[in-house]
C-alpha positions in Angstrom: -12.7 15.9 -24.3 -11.2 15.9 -20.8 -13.6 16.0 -17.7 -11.5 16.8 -14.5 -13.3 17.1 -11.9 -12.9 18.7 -8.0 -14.8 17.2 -5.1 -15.2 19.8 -2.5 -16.3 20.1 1.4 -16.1 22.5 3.3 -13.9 24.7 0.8 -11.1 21.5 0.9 -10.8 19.6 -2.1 -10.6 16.1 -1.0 -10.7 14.1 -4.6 -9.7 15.0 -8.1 -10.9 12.7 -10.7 -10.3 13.0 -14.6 -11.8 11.1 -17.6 -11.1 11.0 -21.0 -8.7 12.2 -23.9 -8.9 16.3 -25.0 -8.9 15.6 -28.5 -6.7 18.6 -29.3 -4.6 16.3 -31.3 -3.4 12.6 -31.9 -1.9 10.4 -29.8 1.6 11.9 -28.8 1.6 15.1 -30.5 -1.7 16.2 -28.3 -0.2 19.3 -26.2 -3.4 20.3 -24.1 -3.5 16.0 -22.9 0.3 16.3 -22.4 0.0 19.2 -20.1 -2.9 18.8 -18.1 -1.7 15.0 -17.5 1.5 16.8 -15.9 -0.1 19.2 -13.5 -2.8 16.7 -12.3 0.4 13.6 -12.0 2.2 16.5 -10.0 -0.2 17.2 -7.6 -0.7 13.1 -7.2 3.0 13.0 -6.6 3.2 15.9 -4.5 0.4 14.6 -2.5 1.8 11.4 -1.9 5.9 11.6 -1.9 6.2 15.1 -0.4 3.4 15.3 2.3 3.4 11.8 2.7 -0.4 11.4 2.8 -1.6 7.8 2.1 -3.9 8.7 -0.9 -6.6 6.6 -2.6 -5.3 6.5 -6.4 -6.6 4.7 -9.6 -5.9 5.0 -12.8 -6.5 3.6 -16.3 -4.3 4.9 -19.1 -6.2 3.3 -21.6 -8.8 4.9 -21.1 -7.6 8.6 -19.6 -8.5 7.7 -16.4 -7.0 8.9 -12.8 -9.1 9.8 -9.3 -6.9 10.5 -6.3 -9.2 11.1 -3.0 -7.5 12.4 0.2 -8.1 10.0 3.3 -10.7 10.9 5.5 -9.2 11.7 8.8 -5.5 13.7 8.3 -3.3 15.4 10.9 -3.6 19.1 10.4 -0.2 19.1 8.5 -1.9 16.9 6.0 -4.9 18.7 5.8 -3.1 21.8 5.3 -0.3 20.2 2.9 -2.9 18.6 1.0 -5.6 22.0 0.7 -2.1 23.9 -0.8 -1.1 21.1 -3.3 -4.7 20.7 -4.5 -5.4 24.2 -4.7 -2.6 24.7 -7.3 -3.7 22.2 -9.2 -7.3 23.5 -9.3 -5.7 27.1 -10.4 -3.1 24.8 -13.0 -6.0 23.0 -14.5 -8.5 26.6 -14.4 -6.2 28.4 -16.5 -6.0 25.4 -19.1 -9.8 25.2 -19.2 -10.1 29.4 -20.3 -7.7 28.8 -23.5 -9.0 24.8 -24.2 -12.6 24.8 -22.9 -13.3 23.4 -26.5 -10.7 20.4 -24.9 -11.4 19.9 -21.6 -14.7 20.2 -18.8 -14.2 21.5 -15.6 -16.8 20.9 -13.1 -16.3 21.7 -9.2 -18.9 19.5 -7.0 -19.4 20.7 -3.3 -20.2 19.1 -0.5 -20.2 16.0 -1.6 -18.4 12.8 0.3 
């Protein structure tokens, strides 16, 4: 199973961390890993080539790792660039969760730095 979760403050999202392969099916034929991998490596690409916003990213293929966190101060181009991107991707990654729950955890933690 896939854990993604959003970090919230303040009703931004400021991180997004995932963990973990869905399971839904082996290695390279597993269509619920394939596409929420794409939405999630969007948004980190979004974040970082189209706003230009100097993220904190790490990832570990090996073991179906990736947390991006949004630096803490921003202009309020990046704030707002930044709060659209990551809003998509919490609506991309929501409707994935209601037709794979039995694949993938979503859990939304607030107010927490």
């Amino acid at each position: 199973m896939t854990t993604i979760r959003f970090f919230n403050i303040n009703n931004y999202i400021w991180a997004v961390e995932c963990e973990g392969h869905t399971g839904y099916d082996v290695e390279g034929y597993d269509i619920v890993c394939a596409a929420l991998s794409s939405i999630v490596q969007t948004a980190v690409l979004g974040l970082m080539q189209v706003a230009k916003i100097s993220v904190d990213y790490k990832v570990d293929e090996a073991k179906g790792y990736l947390k991006v966190s949004l630096p803490k101060s921003m202009n309020e181009r990046e704030t707002h660039d930044a709060d659209t991107i990551l809003k998509t991707l919490y609506l991309g990654a929501s409707d994935l969760y209601e037709g794979f729950s039995d694949y993938i955890n979503l859990e939304v933690k607030n107010d927490v730095y």
